[in-house]
C-alpha positions in Angstrom: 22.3 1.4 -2.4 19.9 3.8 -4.0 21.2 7.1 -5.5 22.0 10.4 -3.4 18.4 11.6 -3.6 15.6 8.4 -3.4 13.0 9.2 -5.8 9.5 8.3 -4.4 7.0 7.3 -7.1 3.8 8.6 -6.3 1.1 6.5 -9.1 -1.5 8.4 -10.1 -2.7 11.0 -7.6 -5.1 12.6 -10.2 -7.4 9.4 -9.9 -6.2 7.2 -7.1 -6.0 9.7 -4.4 -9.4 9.8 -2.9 -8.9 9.2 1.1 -5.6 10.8 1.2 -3.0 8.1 0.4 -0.6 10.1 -1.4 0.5 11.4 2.2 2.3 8.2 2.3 4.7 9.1 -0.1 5.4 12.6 2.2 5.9 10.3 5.3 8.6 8.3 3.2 10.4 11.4 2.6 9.8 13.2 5.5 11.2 10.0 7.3 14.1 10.0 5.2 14.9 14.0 5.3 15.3 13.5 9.6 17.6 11.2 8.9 19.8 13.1 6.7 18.5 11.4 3.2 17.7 13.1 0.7 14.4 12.1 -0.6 12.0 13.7 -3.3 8.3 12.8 -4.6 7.9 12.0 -8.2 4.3 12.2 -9.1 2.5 9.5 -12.5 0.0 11.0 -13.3 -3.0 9.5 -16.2 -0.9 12.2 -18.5 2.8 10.3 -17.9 4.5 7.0 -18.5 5.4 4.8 -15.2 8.9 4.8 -15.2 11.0 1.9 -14.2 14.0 3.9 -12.5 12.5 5.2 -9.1 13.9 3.6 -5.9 10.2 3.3 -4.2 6.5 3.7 -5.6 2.7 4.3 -3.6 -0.6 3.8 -5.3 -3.6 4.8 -3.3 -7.0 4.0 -3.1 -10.3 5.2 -5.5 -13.6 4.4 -6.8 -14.6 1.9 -9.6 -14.2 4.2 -12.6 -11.0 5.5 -11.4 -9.7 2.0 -10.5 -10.1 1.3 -14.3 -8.7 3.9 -15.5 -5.7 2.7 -13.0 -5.8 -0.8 -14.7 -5.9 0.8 -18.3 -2.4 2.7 -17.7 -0.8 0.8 -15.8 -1.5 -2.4 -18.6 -0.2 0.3 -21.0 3.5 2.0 -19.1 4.1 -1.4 -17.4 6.9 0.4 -15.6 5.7 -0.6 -11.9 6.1 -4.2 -13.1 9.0 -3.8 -14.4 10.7 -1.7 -11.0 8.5 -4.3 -8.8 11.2 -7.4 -11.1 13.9 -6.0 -9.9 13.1 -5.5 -6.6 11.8 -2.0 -6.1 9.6 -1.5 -3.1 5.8 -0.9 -3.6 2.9 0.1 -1.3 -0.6 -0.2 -2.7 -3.6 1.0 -0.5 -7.1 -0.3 -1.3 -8.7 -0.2 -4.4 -4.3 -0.1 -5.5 -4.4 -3.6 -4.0 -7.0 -4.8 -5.8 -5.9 -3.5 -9.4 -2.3 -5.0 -8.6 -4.5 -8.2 -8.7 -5.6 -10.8 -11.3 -9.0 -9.3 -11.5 -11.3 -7.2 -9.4 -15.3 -7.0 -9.8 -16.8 -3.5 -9.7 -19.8 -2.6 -7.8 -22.0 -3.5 -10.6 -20.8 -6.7 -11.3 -18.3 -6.4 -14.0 -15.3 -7.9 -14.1 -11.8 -5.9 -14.9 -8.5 -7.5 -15.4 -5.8 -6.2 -13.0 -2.2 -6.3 -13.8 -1.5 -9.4 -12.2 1.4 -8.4 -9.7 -0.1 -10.1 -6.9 -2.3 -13.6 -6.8 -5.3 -12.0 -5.6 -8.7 -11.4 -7.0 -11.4 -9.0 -5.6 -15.7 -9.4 -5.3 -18.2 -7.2 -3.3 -18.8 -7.9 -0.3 -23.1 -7.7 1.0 -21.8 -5.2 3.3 -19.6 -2.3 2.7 -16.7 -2.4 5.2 -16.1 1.1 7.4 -14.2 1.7 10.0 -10.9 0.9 12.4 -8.8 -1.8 11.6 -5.8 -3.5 13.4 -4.2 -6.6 13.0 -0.8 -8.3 14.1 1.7 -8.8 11.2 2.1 -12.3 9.7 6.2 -11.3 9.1 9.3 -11.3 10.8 10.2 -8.2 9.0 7.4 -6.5 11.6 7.0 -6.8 15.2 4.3 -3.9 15.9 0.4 -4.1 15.8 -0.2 -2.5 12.1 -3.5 0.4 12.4 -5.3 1.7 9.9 -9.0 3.0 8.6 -10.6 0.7 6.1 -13.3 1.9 3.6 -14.1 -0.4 1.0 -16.7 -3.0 -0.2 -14.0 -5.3 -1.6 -13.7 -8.9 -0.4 -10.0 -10.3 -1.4 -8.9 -13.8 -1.7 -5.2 -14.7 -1.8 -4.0 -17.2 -4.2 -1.2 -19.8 -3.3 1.5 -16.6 -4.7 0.4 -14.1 -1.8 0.7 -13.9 1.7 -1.3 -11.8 4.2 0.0 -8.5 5.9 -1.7 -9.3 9.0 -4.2 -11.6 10.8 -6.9 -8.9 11.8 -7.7 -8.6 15.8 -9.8 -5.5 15.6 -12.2 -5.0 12.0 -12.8 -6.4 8.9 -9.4 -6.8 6.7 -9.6 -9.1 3.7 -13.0 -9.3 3.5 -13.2 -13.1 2.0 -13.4 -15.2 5.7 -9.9 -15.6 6.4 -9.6 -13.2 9.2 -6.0 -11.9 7.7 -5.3 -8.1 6.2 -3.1 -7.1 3.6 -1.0 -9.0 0.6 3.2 -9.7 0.8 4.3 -10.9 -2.2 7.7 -10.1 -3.8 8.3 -6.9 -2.9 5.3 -5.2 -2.6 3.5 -4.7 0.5 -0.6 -4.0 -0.1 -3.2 -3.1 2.6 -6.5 -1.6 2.8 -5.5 0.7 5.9 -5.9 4.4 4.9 -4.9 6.4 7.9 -2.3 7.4 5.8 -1.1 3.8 7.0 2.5 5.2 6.9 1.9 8.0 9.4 0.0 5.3 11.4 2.8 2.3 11.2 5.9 3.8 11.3 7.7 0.6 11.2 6.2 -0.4 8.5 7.5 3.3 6.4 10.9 2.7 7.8 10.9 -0.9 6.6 10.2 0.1 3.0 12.8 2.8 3.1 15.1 -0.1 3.9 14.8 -1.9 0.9 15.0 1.5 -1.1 17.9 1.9 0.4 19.2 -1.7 0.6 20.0 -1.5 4.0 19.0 -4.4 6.8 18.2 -1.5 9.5 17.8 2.1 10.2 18.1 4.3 13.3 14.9 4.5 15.0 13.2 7.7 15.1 11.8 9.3 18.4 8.1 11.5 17.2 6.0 11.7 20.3 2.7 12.9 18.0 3.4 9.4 16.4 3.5 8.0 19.4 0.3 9.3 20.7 -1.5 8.7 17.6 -1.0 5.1 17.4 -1.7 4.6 21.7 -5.2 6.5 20.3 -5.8 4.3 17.8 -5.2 1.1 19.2 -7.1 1.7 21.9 -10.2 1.0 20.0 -9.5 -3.0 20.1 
């Protein structure tokens, strides 16, 4: 069981926060403050260590220089790795995904280690990818359509180590010809959905407040904006 208060890591906001990812993190605690938790955001910034001790961590999504600036610290305050061991809970959104990788090629061609959490590597696609994407989830652990917005030129392959999210219905995904979205592998949960993807896929929030919490299930929680917003979205398929 987590501590009274669940501490949200939110990594790096000053340079991975371009299309508004660190409102996953507020979902998370919002989520967890209807239910009576109490839950606070802890924001990394390029100016702190990553520490190891937070119950749950989000890393968004940002351009090329700010993706290696990403890499840099996050080689350097290996705390995420560390947190991601013992079996802390991690979202990474987009260009996240792709420095949580072996390696990632920028738009220019070069080539930038990632930090190697997940068995993926990342090369630009002819054509950058924009717009809706929706795919059905490739675990037991979800049963609902997953929705997001995808803005990237990043094509990823998945190694023999990682699993997709999702097989995509609607979209893009991936981006390397296997029609799947997303990485699972150990406990963190990457995606290229923006949206944020939390206030889109509420499962998917309450699933990694779960494992922060080290608890099987929660109580389902009735929003009737969420609700709406996800019947909107889906629609588009």
């Amino acid at each position: 069981m987590a501590e009274s208060t669940v501490r949200i890591g939110l990594i790096l906001p000053d340079v991975m926060g371009t299309y508004g990812d660190g409102g996953n993190s507020v979902v998370l605690r919002r989520r967890m403050r209807m239910r009576g938790i109490d839950a606070e955001v802890v924001e990394i910034t390029l100016d702190d260590p990553v520490p190891d001790s937070l119950d749950l961590y989000t890393l968004g999504g940002g351009e090329d220089a700010a993706q290696t600036l990403a890499s840099r610290h996050l080689t350097r305050y290996p705390g995420l790795q560390r947190a991601a061991e013992r079996g802390a809970p991690v979202l990474a959104i987009c260009a996240g995904l792709q420095v949580l990788g072996r390696w990632y090629e920028t738009s220019d061609g070069r080539r930038v280690d990632g930090i190697g959490m997940l068995d993926v590597t990342t090369s630009p696609q002819a054509v950058r990818t924009i717009g809706e994407v929706i795919s059905e989830p490739l675990t037991d652990a979800l049963t609902c359509a997953l929705t997001g917005f995808e803005n990237h030129r990043g094509g990823t392959a998945l190694g023999p180590d990682a699993a997709p999210l999702g097989r995509v219905t609607h979209g893009v995904g991936n981006g390397a010809g296997e029609g799947t979205e997303g990485v699972l592998q150990g406990s963190v949960v990457a995606t290229y959905m923006h949206g944020p993807a939390l206030a889109r896929n509420p499962e998917l929030a309450d699933l990694l407040i779960a494992r922060a919490l080290g608890v099987d299930t929660l109580a389902p929680l009735e929003i009737d904006e969420v609700t709406r917003l996800r019947r909107e979205r889906l629609a588009v398929r």
